[in-house]
Structure formats: structure tokens, C-alpha cells
SEMI-827143 format. One record per residue (C-alpha): x, y, z; residue number from 0. Coordinates in nm, 3 decimals, always signed. Example, Ala and Ser with C-alpha at 12.3 -4.5 7.8 and 13.67 -1.06 7.14 Angstrom:
2
         u         v         w    nr
    +1.230    -0.450    +0.780     0
    +1.367    -0.106    +0.714     1
END
This chain:
317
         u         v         w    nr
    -1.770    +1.820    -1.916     0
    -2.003    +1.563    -1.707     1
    -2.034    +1.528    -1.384     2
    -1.827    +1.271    -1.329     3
    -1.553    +1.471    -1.457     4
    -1.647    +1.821    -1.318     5
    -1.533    +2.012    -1.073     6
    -1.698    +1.858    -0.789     7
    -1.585    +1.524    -0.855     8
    -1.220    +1.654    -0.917     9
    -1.241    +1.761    -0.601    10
    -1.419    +1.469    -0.394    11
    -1.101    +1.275    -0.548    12
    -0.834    +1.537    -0.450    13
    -0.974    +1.509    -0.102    14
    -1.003    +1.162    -0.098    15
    -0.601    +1.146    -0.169    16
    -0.563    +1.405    +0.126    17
    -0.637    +1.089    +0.370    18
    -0.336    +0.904    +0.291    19
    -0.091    +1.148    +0.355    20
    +0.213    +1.176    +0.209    21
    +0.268    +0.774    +0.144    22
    -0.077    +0.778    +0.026    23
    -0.171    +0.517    +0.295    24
    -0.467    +0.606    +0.541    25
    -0.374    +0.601    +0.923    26
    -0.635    +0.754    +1.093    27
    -0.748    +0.790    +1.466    28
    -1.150    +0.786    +1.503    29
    -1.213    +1.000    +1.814    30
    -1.599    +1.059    +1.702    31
    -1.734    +0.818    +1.923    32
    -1.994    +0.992    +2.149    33
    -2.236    +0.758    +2.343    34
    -1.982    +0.480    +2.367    35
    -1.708    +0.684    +2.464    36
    -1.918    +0.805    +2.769    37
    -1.988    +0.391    +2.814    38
    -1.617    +0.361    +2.847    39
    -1.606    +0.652    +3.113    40
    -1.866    +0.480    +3.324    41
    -1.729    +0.144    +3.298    42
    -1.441    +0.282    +3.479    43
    -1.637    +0.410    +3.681    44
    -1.559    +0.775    +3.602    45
    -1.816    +1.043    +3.668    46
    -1.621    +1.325    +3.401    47
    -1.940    +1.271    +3.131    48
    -2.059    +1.609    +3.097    49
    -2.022    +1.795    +2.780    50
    -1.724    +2.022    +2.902    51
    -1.556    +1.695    +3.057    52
    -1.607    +1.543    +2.690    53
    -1.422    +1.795    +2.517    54
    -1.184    +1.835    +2.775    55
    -1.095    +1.437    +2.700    56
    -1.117    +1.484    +2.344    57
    -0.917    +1.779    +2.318    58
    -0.606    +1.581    +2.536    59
    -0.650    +1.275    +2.277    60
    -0.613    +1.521    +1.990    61
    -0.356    +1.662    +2.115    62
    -0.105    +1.333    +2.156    63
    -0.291    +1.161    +1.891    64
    -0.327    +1.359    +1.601    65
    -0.012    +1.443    +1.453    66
    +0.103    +1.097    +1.382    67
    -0.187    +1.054    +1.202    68
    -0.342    +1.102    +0.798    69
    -0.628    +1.153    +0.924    70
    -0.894    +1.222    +1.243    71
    -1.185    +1.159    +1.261    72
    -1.406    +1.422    +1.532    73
    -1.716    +1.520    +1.577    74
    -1.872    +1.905    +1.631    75
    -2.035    +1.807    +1.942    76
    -1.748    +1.739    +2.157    77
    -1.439    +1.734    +1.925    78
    -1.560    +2.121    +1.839    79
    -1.271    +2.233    +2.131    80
    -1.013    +2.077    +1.965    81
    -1.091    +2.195    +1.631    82
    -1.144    +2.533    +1.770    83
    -0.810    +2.520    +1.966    84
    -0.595    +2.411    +1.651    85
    -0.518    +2.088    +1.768    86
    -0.543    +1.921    +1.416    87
    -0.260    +1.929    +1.276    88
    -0.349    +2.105    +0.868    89
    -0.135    +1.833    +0.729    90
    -0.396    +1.581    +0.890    91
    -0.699    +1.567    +0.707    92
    -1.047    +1.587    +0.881    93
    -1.339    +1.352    +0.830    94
    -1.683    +1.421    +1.029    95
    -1.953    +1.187    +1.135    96
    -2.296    +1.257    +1.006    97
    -2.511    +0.988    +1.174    98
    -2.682    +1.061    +1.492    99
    -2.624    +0.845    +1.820   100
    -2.811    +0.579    +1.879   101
    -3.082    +0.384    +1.637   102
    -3.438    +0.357    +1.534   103
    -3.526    +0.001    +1.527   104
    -3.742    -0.117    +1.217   105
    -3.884    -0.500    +1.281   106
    -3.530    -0.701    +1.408   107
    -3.304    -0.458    +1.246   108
    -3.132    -0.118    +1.313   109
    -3.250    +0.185    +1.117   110
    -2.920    +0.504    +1.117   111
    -3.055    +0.832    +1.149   112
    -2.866    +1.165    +1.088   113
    -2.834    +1.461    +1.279   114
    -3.069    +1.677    +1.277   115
    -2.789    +2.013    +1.295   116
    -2.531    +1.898    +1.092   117
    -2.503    +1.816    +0.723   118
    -2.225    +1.838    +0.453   119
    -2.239    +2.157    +0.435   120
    -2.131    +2.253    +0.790   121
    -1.837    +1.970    +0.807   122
    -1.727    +2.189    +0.450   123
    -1.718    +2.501    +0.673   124
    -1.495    +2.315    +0.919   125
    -1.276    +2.200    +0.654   126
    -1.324    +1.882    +0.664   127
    -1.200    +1.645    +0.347   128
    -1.485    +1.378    +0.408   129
    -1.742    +1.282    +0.576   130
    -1.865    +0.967    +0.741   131
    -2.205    +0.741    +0.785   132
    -2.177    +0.458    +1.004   133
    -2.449    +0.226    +0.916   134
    -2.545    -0.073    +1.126   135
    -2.667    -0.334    +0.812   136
    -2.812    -0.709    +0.722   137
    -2.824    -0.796    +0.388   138
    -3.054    -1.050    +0.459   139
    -3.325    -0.779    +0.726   140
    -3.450    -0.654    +0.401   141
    -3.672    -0.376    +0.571   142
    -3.423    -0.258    +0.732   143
    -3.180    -0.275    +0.452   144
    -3.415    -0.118    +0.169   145
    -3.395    +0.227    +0.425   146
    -3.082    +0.221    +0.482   147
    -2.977    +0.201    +0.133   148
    -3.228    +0.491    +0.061   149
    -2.999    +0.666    +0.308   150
    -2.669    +0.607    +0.176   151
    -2.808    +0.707    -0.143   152
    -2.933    +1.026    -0.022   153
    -2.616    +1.106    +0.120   154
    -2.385    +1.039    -0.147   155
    -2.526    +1.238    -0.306   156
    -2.561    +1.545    -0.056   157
    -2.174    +1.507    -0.013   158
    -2.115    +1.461    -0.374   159
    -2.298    +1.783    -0.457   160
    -2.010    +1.994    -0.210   161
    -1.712    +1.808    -0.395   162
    -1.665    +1.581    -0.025   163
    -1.576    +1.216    -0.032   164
    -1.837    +0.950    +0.155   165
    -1.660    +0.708    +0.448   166
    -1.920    +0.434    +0.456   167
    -1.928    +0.202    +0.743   168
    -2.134    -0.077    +0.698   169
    -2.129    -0.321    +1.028   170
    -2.338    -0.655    +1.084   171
    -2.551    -0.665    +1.396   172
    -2.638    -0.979    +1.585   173
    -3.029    -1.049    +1.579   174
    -3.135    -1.118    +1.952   175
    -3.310    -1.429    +1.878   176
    -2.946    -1.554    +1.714   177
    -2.679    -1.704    +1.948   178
    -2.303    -1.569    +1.886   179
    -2.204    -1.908    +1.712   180
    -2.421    -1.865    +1.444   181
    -2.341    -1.486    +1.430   182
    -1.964    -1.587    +1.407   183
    -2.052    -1.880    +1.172   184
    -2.255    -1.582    +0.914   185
    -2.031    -1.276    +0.989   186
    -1.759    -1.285    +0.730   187
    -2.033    -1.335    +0.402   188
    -2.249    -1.104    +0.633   189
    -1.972    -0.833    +0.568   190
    -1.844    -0.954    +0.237   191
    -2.259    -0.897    +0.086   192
    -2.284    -0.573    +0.278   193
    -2.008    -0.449    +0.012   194
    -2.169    -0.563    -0.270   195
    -2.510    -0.407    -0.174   196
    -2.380    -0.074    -0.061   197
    -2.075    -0.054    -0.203   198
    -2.251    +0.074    -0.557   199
    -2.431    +0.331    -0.376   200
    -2.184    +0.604    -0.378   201
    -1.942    +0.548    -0.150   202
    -1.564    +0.703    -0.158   203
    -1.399    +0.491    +0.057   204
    -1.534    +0.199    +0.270   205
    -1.444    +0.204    +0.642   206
    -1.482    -0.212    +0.690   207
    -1.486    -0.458    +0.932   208
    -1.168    -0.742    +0.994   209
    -1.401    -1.022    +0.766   210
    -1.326    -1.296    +1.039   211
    -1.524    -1.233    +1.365   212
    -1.246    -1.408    +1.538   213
    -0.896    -1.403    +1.406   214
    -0.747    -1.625    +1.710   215
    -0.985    -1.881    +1.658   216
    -0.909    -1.897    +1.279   217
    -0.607    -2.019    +1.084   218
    -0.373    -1.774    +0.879   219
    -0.461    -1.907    +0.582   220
    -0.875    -1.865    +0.587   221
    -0.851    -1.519    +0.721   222
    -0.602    -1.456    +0.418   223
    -0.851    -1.575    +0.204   224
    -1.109    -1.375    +0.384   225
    -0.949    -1.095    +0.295   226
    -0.880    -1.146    -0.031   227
    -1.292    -1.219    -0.110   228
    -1.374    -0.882    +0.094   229
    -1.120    -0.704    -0.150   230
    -1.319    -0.841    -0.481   231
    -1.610    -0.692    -0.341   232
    -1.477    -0.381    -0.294   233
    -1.368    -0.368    -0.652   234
    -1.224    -0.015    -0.736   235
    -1.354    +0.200    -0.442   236
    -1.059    +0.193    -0.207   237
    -1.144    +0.061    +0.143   238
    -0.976    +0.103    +0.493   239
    -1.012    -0.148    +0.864   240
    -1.237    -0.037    +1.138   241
    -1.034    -0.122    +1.422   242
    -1.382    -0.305    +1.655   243
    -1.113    -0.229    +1.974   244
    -0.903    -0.542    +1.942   245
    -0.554    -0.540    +2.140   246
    -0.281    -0.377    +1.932   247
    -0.116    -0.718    +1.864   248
    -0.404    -0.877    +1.655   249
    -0.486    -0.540    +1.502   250
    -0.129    -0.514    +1.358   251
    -0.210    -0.878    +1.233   252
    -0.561    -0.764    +1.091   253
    -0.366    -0.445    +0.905   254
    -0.090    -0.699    +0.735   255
    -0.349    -0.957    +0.597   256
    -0.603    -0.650    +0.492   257
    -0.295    -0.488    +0.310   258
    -0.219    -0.791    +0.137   259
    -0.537    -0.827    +0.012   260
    -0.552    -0.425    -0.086   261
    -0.663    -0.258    +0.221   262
    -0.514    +0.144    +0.182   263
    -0.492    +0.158    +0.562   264
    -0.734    +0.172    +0.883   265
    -0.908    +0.384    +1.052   266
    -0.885    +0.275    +1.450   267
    -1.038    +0.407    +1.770   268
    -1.097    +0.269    +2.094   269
    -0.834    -0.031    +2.061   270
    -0.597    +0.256    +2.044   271
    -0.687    +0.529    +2.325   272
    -0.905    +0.338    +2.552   273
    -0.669    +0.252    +2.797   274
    -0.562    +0.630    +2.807   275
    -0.845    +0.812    +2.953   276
    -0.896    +0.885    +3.281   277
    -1.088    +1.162    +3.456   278
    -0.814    +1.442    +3.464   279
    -0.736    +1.557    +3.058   280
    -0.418    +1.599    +3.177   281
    -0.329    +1.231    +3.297   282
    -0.547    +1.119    +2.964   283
    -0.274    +1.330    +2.716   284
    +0.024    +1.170    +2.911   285
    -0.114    +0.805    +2.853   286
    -0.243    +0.918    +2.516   287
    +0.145    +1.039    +2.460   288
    +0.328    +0.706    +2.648   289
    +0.104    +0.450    +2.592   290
    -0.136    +0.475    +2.311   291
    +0.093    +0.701    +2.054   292
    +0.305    +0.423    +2.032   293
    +0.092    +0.158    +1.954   294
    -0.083    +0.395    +1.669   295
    +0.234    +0.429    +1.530   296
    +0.341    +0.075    +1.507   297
    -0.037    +0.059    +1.310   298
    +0.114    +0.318    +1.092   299
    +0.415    +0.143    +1.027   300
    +0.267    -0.160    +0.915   301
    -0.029    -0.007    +0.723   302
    +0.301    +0.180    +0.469   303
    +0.432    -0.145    +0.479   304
    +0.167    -0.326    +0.339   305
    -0.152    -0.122    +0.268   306
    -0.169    -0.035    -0.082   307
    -0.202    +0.343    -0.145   308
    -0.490    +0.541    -0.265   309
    -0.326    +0.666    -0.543   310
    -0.339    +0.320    -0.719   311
    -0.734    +0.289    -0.674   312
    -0.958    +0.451    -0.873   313
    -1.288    +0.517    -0.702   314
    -1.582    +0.314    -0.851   315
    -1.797    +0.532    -0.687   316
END
């Protein structure tokens, strides 16, 4: 028996399937954000940003959002209350973020680094069925892209090792001496050749930008065929949307074209729960409940509709 085909492997793949749930489709809810959910909380002006307020808002969010998902993903930090309180649903499978907040800058590009009191090992413990590296990437800022390739390496194979699956989530950044047109004009190869550079690495299942910076501005037909080039890339490891916290509307567009081009599902935050918080948990889990469980589930919908499930990908990873 080889690695490939030993027990760790069996398992990485058996916990890869647990993501899609029973239709085999992914619909996940990413609650890990950490510094940028406290930039939402300030931006409405909310003071609730201490630790204890954190989990408090997490734990309400679990709570309305969770069981209508496949999947969560949540963080120790402050998504440790809900996983202490049993929130998660065990039907709903658990993926945890390994990169730290913020970024080391190396020249004009972005440089992930991991924290320091959390590895593999400890999401395992947790019981979580993956974990996830969000990785801010240029093909073409090759200093910056040589580390963080050494990185995904490095942790591939650190998850590997404990039989968990790798959620890779390559995103483009805008240089600051490049204006937003040519960013727009770049972004869709930009994403496309992140793939094909990381993609061999070792991941499990790629967590992937809409390949069309601007889907209103574009015509049905080119983001189709966006789609469709970002799905050759991906080859045989299975691959999911991020949501980037567009408005439900173009997001259920974004999930139909990405499922027609062999998307298994998405994995969406902010666009979904955003306009749920507020300072009292308790007014957060009634929005969460009203306002932003609906939406997710119209996500879902469409995602079964169209998404095609993990069961019919085999991981090239």
C-alpha cells in the first residue's frame, strides 16, 4: 500500500466528501473572519470588539446559520464559544483557518503567515474535517509567489500527514502603483494562473474567486466562458466560490454560471451575515434567523441545482 492509497489519504478523501453533505454539494458559511469582521463592527460604528463581544456575535451567527449549512467554517479564537457550546450542528462538517491575521509584505506583494498556536493537529482535536489557508497571491510578484508556494507546500503536507483535506484560497491583490482598471482588465487570468501554479501543490479543494471582477459590467456569455477556463485549470481537484460579499442576487448568479462550469458549491461569508450583526447577540441571531438564513438558503438551493457534487471529482491532489 502507498501513500496515496493509505490510510491517511482514505481518510483526507472521506472527509473531503463530509463537506457536501448529503447531496454531495458544498454550502458552507465562513464565519472565520477575525480582523475584518471587527472592520465591519466599527464601520457601523459599533464599539462590541472585544474578545467576549466576538464570540458572543459568533456564537448568535452559529446558531441561525449553521444548520442549513454542509459546512462552517470558525476559527478557535473567537468561534471557540460556539464550538464549545454545541452550536455546530455534527451533521455539518467543520473546516478551520490556519493563517494568521494580517500580512508580511515582501517587495509589492503580500507574504501569509500562520499562527503561531494552532496547527493541524489542534483543528484534528476539534474535529474538524479540513482545514483552510487563505493566501493573498500574484503569479506574476515572483518573490512573493516563490514563499508562498513554499507555504502551501509545507502545509499540504502537515495536513496530509493527519489524514485532513487542504481548502486553498488563492486571491489576487491590487499592486498600489496599479489603478483598478487595469486590476479589473488582469483579474480573471490573474485568478485563472493562480490555479495552475498552486493548484499542483497539494490542495483538496480550492476555495476560488467569481473569475470576472465585475459580473454587472460583463455580458453572460464571457463570464460563462470565464468560468468554464477557471474549471480547466482546476482539472480534477474539486473547487468551491468565495463569496468577496456581493449582494445575494449576483451571488446566486455567480453560483449558477460556476456550477455550470463544475463548481461543487461555495463557501460564502460576509455577503451573507453582514447585514445581521449588531451590538446585542441577541438582535444579531434574530437578523441572522429573518434576514440572512434565507438568503443562504436560496445559495443552497441553487448550488444542488447546479453545482456538481464531490463525489464525481476525484482529487488531483
Amino acid at each position: 500500500m502507498t501513500a496515496a492509497d493509505g490510510p491517511a489519504a482514505i481518510g483526507r478523501r472521506r472527509r473531503l466528501l463530509r463537506l457536501g453533505g448529503p447531496a454531495g454539494v458544498i454550502a458552507g458559511i465562513a464565519l472565520d473572519h477575525r480582523d475584518s469582521l471587527k472592520v465591519v463592527l466599527e464601520r457601523q460604528g459599533s464599539s462590541a470588539t472585544s474578545v467576549a463581544d466576538l464570540r458572543a456575535l459568533k456564537l448568535a451567527l452559529t446558531r441561525a446559520l449553521a444548520p442549513a449549512a454542509t459546512a462552517i467554517m470558525l476559527d478557535e479564537e473567537f468561534g471557540g464559544l460556539a464550538l464549545e457550546s454545541g452550536a455546530v450542528p455534527a451533521a455539518v462538517a467543520l473546516i478551520m483557518p490556519l493563517e494568521a491575521q494580517g500580512y508580511e509584505t515582501m517587495g509589492t506583494g503580500r507574504r501569509t503567515t500562520l499562527l503561531e498556536d494552532f496547527s493541524p493537529a489542534t483543528a484534528l482535536r476539534y474535529g474538524a474535517e479540513a482545514c483552510k489557508l487563505l493566501l493573498p497571491y500574484r503569479p506574476d510578484d515572483l518573490g512573493a509567489a516563490d514563499w508562498q508556494e513554499g507555504l502551501v507546500a509545507s502545509t499540504a503536507e502537515a495536513c496530509h500527514e493527519l489524514g485532513l483535506p487542504l481548502v486553498l484560497e488563492p486571491v489576487p491583490y491590487r499592486w498600489s502603483s496599479e489603478s483598478e482598471t487595469d486590476y479589473s482588465a488582469a483579474y480573471g487570468q490573474l485568478v485563472i494562473e493562480a490555479v495552475e501554479r498552486v493548484r499542483p501543490l497539494g490542495a483538496d479543494l480550492l476555495k476560488l474567486p467569481f473569475p470576472v471582477h465585475d459580473l454587472k459590467a460583463t455580458s453572460g456569455s464571457s463570464a460563462a466562458d470565464a468560468c468554464h477556463a477557471l474549471g480547466e485549470a482546476c482539472g480534477e481537484t474539486p473547487w468551491v466560490l468565495l463569496g468577496a460579499g456581493v449582494e445575494t442576487d449576483t451571488f446566486l448568479e455567480q453560483i449558477r454560471l460556476a456550477g455550470g462550469a463544475g463548481a461543487s458549491g461555495f463557501l460564502a461569508g460576509r455577503g451573507i451575515w453582514a447585514d445581521a450583526i449588531a451590538s446585542d447577540p441577541r438582535e444579531t441571531e434574530r437578523l441572522a434567523s429573518e434576514v440572512a438564513r434565507p438568503a443562504f438558503e436560496r445559495c443552497r438551493e441553487m448550488a444542488e441545482r447546479t453545482a456538481r457534487p464531490l463525489s464525481a471529482v476525484s482529487s488531483g491532489s
